[in-house]
Backbone as JSON Lines, residues from 0, in Angstrom:
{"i":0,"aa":"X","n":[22.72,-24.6,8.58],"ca":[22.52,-23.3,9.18],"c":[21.08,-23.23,9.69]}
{"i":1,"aa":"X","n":[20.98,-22.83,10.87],"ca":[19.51,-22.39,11.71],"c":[18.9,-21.34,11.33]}
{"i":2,"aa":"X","n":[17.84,-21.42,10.61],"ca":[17.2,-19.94,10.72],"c":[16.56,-19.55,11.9]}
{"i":3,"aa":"X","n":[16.43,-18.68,12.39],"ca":[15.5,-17.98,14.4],"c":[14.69,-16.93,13.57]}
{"i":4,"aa":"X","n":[13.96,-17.32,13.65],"ca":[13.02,-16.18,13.47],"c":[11.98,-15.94,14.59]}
{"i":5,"aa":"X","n":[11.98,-14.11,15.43],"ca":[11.06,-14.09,16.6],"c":[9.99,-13.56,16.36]}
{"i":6,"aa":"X","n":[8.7,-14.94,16.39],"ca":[7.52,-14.31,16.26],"c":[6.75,-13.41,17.25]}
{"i":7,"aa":"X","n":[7.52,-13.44,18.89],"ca":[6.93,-13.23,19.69],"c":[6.16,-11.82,19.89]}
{"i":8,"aa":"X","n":[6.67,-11.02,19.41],"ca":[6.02,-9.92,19.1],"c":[5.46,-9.25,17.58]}
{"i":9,"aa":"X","n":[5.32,-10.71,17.13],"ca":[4.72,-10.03,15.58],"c":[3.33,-9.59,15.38]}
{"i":10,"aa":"X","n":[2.42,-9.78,15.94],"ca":[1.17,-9.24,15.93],"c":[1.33,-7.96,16.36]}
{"i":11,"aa":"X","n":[2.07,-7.32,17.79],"ca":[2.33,-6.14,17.78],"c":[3.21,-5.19,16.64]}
{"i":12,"aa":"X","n":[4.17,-6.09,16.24],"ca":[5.1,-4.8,15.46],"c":[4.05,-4.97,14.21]}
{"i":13,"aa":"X","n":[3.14,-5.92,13.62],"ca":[2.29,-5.28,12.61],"c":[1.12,-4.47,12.63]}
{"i":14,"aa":"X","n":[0.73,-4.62,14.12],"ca":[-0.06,-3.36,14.63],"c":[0.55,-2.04,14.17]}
{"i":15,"aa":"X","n":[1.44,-1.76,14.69],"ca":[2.33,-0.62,14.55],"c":[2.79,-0.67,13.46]}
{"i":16,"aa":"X","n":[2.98,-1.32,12.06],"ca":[3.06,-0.64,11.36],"c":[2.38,0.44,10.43]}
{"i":17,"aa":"X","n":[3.35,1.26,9.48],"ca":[2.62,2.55,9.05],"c":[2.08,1.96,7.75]}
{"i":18,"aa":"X","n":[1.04,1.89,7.05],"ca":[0.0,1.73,6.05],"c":[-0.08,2.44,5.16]}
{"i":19,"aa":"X","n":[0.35,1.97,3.84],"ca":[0.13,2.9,2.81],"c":[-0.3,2.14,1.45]}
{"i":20,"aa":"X","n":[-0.97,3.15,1.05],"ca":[-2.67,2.96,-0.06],"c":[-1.44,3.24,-1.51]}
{"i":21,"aa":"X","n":[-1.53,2.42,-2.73],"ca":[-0.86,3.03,-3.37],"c":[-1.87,2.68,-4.81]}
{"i":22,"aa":"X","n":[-2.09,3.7,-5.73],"ca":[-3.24,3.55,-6.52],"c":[-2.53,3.92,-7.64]}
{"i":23,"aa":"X","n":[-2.51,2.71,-8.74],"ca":[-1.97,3.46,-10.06],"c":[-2.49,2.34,-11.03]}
{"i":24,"aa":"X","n":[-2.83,2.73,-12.35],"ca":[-3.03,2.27,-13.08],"c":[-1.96,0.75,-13.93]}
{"i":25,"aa":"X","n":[-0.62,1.11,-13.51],"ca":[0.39,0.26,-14.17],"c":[0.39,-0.27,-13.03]}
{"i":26,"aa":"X","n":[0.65,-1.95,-13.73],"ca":[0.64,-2.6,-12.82],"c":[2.05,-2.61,-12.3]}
{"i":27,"aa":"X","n":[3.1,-2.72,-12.97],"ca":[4.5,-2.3,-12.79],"c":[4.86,-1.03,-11.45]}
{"i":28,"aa":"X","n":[4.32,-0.14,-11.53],"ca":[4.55,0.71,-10.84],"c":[4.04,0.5,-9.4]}
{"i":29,"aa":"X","n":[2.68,0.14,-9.19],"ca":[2.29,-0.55,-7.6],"c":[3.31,-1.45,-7.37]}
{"i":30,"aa":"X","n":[3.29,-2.86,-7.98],"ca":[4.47,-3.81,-7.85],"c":[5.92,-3.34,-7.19]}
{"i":31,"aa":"X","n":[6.32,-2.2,-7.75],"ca":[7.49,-1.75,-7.29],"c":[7.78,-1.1,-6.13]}
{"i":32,"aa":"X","n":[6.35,-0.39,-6.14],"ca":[6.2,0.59,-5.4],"c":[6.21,-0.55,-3.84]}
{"i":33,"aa":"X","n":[5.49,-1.52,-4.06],"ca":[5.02,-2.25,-2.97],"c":[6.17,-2.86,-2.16]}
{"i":34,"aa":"X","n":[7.35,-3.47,-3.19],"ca":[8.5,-3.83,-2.78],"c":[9.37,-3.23,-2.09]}
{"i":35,"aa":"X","n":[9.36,-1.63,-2.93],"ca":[10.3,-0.81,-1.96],"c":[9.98,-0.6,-0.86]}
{"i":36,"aa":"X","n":[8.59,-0.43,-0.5],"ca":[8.3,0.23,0.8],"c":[8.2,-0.99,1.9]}
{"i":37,"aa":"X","n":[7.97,-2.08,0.94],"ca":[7.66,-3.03,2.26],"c":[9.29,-3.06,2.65]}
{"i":38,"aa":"X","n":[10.38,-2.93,1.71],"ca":[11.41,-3.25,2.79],"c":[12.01,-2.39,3.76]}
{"i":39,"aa":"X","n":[11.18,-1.46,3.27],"ca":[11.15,-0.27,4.23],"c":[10.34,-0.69,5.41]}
{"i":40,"aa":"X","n":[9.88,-1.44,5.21],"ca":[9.08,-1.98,6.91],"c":[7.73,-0.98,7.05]}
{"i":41,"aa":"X","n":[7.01,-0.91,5.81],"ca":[6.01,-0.28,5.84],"c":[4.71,-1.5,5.18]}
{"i":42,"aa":"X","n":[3.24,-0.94,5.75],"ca":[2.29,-2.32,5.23],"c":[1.78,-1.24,3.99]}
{"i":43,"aa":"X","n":[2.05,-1.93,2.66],"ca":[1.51,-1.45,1.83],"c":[0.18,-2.57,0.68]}
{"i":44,"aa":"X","n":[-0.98,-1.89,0.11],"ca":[-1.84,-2.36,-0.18],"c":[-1.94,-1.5,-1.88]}
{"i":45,"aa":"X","n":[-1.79,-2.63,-2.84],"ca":[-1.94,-1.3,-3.83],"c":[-3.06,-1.83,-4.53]}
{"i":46,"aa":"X","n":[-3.55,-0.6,-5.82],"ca":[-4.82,-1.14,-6.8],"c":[-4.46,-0.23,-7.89]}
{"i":47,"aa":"X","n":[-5.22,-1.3,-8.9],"ca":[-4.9,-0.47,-10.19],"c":[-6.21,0.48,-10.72]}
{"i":48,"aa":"X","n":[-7.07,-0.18,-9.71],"ca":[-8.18,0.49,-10.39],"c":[-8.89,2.0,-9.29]}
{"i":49,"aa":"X","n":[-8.91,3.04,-9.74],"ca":[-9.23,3.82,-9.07],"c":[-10.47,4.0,-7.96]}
{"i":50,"aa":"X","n":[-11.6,3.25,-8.36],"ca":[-12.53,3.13,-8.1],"c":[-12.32,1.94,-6.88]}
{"i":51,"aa":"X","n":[-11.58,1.05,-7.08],"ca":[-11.3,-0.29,-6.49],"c":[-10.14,0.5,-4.56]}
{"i":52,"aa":"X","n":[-9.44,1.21,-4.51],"ca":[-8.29,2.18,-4.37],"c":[-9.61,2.99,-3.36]}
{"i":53,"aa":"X","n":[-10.64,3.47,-4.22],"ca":[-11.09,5.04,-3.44],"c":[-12.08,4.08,-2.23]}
{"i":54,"aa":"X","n":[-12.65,3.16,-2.77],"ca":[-13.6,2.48,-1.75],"c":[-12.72,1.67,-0.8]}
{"i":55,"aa":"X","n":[-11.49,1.06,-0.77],"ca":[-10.55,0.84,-0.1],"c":[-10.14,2.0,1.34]}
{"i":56,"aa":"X","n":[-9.86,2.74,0.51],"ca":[-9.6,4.22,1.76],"c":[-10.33,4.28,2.07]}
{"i":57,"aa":"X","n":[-11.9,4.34,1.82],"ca":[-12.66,5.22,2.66],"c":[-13.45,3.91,3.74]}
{"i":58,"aa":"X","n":[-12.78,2.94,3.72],"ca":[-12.89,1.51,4.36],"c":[-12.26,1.35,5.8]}
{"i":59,"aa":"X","n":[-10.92,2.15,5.08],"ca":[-9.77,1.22,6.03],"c":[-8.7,2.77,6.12]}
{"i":60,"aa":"X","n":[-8.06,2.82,7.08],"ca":[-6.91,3.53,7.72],"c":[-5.81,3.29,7.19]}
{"i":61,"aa":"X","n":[-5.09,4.41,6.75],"ca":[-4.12,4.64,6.2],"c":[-3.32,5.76,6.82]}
{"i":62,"aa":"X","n":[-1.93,5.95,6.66],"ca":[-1.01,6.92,6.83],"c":[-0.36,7.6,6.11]}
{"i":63,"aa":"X","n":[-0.55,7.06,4.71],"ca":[-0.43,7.71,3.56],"c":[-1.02,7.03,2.2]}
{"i":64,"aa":"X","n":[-1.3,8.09,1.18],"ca":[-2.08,7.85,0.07],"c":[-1.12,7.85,-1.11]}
{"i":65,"aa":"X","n":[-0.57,7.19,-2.25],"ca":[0.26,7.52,-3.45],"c":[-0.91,7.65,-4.64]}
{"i":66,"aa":"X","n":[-0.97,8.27,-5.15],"ca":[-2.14,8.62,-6.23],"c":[-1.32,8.81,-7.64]}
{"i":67,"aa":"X","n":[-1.68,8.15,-8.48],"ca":[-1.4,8.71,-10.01],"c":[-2.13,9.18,-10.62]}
{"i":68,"aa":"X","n":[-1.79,10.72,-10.41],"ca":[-3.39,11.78,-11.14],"c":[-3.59,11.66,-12.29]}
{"i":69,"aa":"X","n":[-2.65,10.63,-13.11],"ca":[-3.11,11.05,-15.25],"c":[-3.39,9.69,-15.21]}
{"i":70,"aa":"X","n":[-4.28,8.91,-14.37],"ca":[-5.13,7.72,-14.67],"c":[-5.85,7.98,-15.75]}
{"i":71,"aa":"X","n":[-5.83,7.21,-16.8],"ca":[-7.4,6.93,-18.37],"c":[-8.44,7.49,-17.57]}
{"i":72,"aa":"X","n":[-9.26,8.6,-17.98],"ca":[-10.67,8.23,-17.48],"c":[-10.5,9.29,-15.97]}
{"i":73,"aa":"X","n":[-9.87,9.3,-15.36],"ca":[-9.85,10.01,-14.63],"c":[-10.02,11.57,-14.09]}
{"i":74,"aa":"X","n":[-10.72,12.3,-13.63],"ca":[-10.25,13.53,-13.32],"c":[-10.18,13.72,-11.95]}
{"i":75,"aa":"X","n":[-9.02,13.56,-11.66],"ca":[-8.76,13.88,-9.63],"c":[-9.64,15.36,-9.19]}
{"i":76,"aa":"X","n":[-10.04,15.19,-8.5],"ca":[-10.18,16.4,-7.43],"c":[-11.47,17.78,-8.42]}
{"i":77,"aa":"X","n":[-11.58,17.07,-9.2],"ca":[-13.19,18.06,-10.14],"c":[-14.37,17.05,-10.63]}
């Protein structure tokens, strides 16, 4: 059996894809998180560490953010 796979426009369709930041402490939960969405045909980037996550965003472009607000150590938004 032949596999075809068309690269010819793959630099564009990963241009265009939508980007999403996913920040959680378990590593389980990014992992999953990362799988579902990529087969959703989305570019996802995750971190466990909050600090690692916030300097990330404020780096790089995103289209959406997943946040786990009861991170150890954490207080979101105070």
């Amino acid at each position: 059996m032949e596999v075809y796979k068309d690269y010819s426009n793959l630099s564009e369709r990963i241009e265009n894809m939508k980007r999403i930041l996913v920040i959680d402490d378990e590593v389980m939960i990014v992992d999953v998180m990362k799988v579902i969405l990529e087969d959703m045909g989305y570019q996802v980037i995750g971190f466990q560490s909050s600090q690692e996550g916030e300097k990330d965003a404020l780096e790089n472009d995103y289209d959406l953010i997943l946040i786990d607000l009861r991170m150890p150590g954490e207080e979101w938004g105070g």
